[in-house]
MARTORZA-925494 format. One record per atom (N, C-alpha, C): atom name; residue in three letters; residue number from 1; x, y, z. Coordinates in steps of 0.001 Angstrom, whole numbers. Layout:
N
 site code pos      c1      c2      c3
   CA  ALA NUM       X       Y       Z
...
//
This chain:
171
 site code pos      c1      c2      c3
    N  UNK   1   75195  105845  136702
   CA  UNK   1   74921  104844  135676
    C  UNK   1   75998  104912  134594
    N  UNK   2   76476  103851  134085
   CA  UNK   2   77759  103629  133246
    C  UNK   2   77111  103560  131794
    N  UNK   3   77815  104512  130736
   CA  UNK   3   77285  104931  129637
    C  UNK   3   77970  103840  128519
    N  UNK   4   79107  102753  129301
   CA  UNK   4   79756  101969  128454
    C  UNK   4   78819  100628  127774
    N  UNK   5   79082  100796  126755
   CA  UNK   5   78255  100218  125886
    C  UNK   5   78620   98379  125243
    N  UNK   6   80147   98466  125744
   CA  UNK   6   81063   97465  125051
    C  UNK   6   80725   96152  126056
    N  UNK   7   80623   95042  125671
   CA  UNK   7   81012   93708  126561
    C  UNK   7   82899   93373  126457
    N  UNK   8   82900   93260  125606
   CA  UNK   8   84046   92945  125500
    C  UNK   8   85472   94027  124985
    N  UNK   9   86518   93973  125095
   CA  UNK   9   87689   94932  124346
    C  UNK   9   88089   94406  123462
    N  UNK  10   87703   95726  122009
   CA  UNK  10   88507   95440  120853
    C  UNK  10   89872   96138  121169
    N  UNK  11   90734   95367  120910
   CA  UNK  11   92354   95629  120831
    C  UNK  11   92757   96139  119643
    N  UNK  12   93591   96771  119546
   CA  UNK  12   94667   97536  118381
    C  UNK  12   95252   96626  117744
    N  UNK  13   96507   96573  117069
   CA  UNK  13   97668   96355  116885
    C  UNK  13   98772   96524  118023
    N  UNK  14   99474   96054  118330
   CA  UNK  14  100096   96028  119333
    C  UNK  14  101403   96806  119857
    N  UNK  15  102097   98069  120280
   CA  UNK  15  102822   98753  119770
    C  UNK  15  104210   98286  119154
    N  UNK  16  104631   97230  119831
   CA  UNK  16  105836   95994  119464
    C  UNK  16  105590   96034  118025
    N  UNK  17  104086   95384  117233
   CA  UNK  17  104316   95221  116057
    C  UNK  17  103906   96261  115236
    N  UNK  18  103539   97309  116137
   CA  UNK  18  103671   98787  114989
    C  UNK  18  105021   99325  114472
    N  UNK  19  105735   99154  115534
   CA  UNK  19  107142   99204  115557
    C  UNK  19  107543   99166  114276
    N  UNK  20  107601   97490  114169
   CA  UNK  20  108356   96606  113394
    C  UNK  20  107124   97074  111848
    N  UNK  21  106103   97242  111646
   CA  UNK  21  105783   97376  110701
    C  UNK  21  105806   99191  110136
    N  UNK  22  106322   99784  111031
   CA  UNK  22  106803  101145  110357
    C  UNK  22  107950  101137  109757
    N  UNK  23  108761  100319  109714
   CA  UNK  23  110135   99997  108916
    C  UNK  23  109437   99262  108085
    N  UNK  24  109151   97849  108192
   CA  UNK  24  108639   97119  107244
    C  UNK  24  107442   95849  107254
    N  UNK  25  106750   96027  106334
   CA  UNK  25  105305   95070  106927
    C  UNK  25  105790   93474  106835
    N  UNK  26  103867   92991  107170
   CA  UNK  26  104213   91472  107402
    C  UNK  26  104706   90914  106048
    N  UNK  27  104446   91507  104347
   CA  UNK  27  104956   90956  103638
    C  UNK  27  106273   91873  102349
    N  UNK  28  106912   92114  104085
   CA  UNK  28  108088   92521  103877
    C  UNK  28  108729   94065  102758
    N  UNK  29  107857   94590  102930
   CA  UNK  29  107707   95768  102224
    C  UNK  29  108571   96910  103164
    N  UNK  30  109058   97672  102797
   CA  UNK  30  109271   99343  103469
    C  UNK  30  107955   99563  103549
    N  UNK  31  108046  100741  104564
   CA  UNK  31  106722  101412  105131
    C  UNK  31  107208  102825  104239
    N  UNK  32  106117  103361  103637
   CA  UNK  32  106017  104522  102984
    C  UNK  32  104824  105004  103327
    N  UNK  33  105342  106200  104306
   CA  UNK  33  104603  106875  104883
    C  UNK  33  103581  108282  103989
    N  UNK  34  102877  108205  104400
   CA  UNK  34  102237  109662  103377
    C  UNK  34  101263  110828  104655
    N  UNK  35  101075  111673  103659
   CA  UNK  35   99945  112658  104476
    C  UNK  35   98933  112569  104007
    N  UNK  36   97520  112434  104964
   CA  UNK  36   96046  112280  104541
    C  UNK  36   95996  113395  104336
    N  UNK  37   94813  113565  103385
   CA  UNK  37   93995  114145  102631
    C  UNK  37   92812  114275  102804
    N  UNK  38   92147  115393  102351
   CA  UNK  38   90618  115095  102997
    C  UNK  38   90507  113940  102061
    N  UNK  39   90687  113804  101023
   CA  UNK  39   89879  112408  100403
    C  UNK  39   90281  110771  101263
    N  UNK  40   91724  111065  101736
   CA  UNK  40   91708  110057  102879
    C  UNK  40   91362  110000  104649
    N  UNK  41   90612  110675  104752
   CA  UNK  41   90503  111161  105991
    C  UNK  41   88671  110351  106215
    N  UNK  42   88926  109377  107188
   CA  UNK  42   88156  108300  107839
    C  UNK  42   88615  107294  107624
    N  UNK  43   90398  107296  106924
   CA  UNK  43   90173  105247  106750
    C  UNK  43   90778  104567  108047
    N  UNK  44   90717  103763  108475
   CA  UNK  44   90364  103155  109959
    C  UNK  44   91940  103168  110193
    N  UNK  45   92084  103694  111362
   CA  UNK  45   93460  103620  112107
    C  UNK  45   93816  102284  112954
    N  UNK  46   94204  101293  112785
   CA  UNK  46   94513  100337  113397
    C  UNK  46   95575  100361  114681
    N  UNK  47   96234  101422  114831
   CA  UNK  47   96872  101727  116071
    C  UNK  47   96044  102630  116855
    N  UNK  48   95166  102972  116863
   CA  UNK  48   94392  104065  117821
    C  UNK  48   92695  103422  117664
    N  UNK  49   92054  103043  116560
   CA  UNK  49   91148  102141  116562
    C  UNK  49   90362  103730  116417
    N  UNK  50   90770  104850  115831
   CA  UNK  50   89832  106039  115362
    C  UNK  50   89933  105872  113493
    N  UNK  51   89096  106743  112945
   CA  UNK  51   89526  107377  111775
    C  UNK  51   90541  108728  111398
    N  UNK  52   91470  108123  110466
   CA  UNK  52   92365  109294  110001
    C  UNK  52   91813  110981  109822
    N  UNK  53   92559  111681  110155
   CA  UNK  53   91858  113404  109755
    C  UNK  53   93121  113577  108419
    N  UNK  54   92588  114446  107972
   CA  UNK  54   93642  115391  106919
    C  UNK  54   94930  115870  107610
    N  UNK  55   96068  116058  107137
   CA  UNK  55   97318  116436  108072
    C  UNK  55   97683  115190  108900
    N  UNK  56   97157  114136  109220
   CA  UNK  56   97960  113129  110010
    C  UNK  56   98755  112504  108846
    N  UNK  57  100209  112227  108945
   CA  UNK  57  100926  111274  108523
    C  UNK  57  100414  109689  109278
    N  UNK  58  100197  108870  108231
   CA  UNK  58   99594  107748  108070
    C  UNK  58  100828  106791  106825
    N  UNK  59  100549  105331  106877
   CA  UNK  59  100622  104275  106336
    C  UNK  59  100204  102878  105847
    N  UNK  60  100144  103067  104695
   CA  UNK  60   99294  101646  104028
    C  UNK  60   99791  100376  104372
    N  UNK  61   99889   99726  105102
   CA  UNK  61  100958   98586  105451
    C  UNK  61   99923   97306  104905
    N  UNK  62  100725   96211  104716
   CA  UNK  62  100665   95033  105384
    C  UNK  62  100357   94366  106553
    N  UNK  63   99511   93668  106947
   CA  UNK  63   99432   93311  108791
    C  UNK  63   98780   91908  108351
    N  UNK  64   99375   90695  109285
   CA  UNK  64   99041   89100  109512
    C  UNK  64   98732   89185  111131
    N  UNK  65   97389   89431  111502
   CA  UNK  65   97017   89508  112494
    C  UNK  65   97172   88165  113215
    N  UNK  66   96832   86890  112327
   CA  UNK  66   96678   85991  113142
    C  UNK  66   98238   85451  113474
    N  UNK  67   99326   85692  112788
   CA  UNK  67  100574   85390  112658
    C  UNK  67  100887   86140  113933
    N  UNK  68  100895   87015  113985
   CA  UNK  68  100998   87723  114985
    C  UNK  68  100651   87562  116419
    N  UNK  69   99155   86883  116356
   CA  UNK  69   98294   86829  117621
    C  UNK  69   99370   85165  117740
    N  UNK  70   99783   84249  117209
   CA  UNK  70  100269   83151  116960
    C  UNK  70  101637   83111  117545
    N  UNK  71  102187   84028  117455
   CA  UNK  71  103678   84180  117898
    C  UNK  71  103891   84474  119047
    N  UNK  72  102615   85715  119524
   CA  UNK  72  102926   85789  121332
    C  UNK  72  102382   84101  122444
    N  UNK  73  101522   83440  120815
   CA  UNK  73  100739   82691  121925
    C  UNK  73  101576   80850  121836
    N  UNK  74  102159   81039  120862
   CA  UNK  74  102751   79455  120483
    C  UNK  74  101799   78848  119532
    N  UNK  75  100682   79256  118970
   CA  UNK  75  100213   78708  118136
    C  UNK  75  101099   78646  116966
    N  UNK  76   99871   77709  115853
   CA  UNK  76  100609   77000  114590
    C  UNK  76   99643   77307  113624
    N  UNK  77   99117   79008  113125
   CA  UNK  77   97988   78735  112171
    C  UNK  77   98216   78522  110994
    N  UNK  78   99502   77743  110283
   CA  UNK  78   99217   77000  109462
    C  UNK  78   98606   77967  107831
    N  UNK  79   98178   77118  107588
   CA  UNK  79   97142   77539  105964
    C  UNK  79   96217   78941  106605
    N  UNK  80   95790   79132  108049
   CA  UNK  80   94867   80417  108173
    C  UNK  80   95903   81430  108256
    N  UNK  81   96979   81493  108161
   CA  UNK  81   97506   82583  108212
    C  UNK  81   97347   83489  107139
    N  UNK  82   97164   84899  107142
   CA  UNK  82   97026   85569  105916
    C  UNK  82   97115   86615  106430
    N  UNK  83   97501   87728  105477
   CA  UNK  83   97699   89247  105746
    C  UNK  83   97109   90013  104687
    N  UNK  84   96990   91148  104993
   CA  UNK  84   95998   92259  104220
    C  UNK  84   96273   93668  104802
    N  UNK  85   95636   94867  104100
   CA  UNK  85   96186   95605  104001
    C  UNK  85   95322   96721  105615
    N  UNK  86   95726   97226  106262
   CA  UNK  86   95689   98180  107101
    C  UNK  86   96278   99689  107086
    N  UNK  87   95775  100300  107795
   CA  UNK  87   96151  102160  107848
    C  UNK  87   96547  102321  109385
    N  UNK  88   97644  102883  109538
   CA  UNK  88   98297  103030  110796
    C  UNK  88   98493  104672  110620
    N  UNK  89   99043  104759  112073
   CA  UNK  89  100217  106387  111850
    C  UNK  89  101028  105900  111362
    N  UNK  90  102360  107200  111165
   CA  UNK  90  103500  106899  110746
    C  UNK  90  104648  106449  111696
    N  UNK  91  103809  107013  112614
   CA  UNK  91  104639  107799  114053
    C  UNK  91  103615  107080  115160
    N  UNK  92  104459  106736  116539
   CA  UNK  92  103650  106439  117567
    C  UNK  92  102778  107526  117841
    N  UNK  93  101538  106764  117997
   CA  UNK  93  100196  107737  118385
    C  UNK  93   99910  107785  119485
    N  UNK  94  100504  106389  120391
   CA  UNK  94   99709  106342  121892
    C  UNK  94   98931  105661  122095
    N  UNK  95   98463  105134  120879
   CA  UNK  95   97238  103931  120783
    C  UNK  95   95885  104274  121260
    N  UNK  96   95182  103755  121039
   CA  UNK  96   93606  104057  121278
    C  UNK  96   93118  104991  122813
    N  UNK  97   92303  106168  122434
   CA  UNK  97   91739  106678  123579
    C  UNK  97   90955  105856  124233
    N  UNK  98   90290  106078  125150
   CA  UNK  98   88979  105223  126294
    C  UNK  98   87625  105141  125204
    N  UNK  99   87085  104478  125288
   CA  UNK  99   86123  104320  124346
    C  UNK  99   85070  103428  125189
    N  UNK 100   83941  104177  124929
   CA  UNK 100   82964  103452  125837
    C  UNK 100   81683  102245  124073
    N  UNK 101   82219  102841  123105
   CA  UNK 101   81700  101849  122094
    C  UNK 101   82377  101178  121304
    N  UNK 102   82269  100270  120367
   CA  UNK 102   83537   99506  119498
    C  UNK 102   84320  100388  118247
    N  UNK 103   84789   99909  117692
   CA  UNK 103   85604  101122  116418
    C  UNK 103   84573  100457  115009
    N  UNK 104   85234  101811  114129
   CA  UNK 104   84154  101397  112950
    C  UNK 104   83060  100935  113028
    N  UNK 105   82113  101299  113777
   CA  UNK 105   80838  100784  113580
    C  UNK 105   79868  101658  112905
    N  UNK 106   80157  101998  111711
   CA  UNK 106   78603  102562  111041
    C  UNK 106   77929  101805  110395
    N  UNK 107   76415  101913  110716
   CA  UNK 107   75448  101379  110357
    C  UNK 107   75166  100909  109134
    N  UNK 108   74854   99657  108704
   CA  UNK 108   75450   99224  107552
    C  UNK 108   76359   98432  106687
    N  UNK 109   77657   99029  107645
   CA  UNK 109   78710   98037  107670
    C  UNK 109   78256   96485  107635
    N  UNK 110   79030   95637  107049
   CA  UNK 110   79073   94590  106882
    C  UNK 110   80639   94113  107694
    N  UNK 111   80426   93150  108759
   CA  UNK 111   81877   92965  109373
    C  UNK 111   81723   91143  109425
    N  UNK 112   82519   90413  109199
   CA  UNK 112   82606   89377  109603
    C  UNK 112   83976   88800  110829
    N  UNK 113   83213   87923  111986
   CA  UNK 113   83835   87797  112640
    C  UNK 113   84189   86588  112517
    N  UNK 114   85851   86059  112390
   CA  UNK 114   86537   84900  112060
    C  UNK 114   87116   84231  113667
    N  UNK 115   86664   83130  114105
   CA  UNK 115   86993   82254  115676
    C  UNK 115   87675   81228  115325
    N  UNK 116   89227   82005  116420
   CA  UNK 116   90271   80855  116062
    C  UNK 116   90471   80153  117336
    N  UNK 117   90677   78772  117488
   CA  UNK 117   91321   78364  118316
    C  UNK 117   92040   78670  119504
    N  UNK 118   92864   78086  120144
   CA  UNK 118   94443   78275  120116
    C  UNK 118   95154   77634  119657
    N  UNK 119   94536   76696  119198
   CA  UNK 119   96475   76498  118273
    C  UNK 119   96238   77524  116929
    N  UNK 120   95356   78515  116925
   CA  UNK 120   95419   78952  115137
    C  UNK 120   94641   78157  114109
    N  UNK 121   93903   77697  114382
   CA  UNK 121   93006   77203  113738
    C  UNK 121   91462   77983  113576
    N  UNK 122   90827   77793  112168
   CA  UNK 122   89851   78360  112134
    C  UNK 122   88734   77672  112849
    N  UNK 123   87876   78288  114117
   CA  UNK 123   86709   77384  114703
    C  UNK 123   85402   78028  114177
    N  UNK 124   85326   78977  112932
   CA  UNK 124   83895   79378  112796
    C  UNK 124   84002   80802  112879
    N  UNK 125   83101   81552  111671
   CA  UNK 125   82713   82628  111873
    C  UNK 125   81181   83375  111612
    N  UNK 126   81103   84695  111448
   CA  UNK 126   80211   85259  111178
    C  UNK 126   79806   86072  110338
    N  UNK 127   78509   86210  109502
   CA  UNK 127   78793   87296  109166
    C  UNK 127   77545   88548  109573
    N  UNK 128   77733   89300  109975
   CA  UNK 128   76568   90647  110407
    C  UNK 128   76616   92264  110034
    N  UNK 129   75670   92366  109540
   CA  UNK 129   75363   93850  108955
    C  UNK 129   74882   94394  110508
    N  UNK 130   75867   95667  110772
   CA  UNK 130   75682   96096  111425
    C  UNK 130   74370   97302  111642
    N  UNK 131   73802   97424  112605
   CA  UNK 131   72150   97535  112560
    C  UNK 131   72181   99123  112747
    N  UNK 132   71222   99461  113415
   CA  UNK 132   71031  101072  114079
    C  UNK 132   72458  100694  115447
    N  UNK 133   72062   99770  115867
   CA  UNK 133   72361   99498  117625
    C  UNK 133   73593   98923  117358
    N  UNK 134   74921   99193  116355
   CA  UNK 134   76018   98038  116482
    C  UNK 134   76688   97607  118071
    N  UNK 135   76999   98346  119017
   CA  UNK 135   77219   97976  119725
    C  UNK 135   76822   96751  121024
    N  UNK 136   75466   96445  120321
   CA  UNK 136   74103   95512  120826
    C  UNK 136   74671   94391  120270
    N  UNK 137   74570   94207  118665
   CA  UNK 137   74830   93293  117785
    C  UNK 137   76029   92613  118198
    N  UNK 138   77149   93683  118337
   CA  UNK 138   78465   93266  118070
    C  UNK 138   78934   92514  119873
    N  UNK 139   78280   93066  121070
   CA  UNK 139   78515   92269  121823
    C  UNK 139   77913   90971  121923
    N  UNK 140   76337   90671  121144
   CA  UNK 140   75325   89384  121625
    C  UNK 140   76689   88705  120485
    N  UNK 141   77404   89274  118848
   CA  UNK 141   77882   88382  118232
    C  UNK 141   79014   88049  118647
    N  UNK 142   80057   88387  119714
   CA  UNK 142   81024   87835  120109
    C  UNK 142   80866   87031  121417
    N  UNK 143   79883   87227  122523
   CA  UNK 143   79084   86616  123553
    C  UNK 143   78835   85186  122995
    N  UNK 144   78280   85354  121818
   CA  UNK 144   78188   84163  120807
    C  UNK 144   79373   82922  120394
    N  UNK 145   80158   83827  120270
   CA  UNK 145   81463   83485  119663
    C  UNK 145   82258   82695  120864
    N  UNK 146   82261   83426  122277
   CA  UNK 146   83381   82784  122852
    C  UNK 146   82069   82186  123756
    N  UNK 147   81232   81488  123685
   CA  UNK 147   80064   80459  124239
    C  UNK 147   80650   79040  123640
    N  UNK 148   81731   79178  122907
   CA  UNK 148   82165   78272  122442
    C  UNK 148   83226   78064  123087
    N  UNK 149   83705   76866  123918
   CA  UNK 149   84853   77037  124701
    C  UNK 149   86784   76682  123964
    N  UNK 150   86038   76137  122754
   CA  UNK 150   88001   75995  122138
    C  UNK 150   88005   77698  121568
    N  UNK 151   86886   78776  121233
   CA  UNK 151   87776   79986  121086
    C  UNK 151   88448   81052  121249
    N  UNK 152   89332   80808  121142
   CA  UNK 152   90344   81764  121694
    C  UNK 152   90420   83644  121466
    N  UNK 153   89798   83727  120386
   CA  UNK 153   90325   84810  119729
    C  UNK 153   89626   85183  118455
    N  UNK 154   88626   86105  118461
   CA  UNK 154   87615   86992  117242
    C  UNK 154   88482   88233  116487
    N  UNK 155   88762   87515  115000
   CA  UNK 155   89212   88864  114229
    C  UNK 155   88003   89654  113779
    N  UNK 156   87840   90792  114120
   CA  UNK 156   86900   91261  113372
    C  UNK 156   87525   92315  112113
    N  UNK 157   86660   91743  111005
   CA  UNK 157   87315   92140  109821
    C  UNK 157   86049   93198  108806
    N  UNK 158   86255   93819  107951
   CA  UNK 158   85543   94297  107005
    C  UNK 158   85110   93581  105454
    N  UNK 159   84013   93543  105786
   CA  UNK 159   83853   92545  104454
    C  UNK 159   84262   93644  103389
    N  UNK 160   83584   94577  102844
   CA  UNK 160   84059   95292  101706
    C  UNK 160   85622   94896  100766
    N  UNK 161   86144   94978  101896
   CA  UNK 161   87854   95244  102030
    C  UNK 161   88514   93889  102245
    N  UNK 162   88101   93073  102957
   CA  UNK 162   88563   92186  103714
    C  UNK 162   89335   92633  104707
    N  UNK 163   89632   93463  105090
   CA  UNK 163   91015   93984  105885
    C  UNK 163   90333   93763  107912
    N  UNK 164   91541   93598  108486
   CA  UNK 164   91097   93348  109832
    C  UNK 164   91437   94865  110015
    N  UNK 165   90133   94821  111132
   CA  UNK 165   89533   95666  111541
    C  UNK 165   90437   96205  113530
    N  UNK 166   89832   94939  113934
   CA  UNK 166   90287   94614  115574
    C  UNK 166   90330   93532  115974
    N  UNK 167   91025   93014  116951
   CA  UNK 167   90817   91695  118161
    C  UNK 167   89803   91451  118981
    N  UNK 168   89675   90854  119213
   CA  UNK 168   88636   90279  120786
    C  UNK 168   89555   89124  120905
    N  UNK 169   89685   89017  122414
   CA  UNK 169   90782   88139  123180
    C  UNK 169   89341   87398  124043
    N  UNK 170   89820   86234  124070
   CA  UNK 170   88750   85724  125013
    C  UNK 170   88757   86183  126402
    N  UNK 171   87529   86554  126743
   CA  UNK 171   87907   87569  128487
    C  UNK 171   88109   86378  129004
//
């Protein structure tokens, strides 16, 4: 019996644009790298899709997810484009281990999920407090999401923060 919990794959950042944003982010900044701390140690790793420990070299960057998701695909998102702030390594990590549940999901959380198009357009989102069961929630709310046939593509983001979180690609 399969202990995987996920319907769908949340995606990383992509290593191409980790690359390019360890020199410099989407709004053109140097990358200034630092060492966590226990006081920074859990903020969400967007290249591995874990939380930071103490001793990892990490970075506050810039990231335009949808600019991004837009450029491999030929879209045009226009006015939805926007960027915000993310936590990476400094250094290639290897990207996310096997994961049989989604990232960041503690109970509580507040995540909203934003459905774009393909051309980059906004088609609708969500918003859900994540329960005891996030992994329940978070597949019936993207199951939800691509029941809709123009969407292409679920950012899932953090309300607190606003900051994107992960992808969902339409399977």
């Amino acid at each position: 019996m399969s202990t995987h919990t996920t319907t769908h794959t949340p995606l990383p950042i992509s290593p191409s644009a980790l690359a390019e944003l360890r020199v410099a982010d989407d709004a053109g900044r140097a990358c200034v790298p630092y060492t966590a701390t226990t006081t920074d140690a859990g903020d969400p790793l967007r290249c591995c899709l874990r939380p930071s420990a103490p001793g990892e070299r990490i970075a506050l960057v810039s990231y335009a997810p949808l600019r991004r998701w837009a450029a491999e695909t030929g879209a045009e998102p226009g006015a939805y484009d926007e960027q915000g702030p993310v936590f990476i390594h400094a250094e290639d990590c290897g990207g996310p281990a096997p994961s049989e549940t989604y990232p960041f999901t503690r109970s509580g959380a507040l995540r909203t999920l934003r459905r774009y198009d393909s051309a980059g357009r906004i088609a609708g989102g969500r918003l859900l407090e994540l329960p005891e069961t996030p992994d329940e929630a978070l597949n019936q709310a993207l199951t939800d999401a691509f029941t809709d046939p123009t969407v292409a593509v679920v950012h899932v983001r953090a309300v607190e923060y606003g900051c994107f979180h992960f992808e969902v690609r339409r399977p």
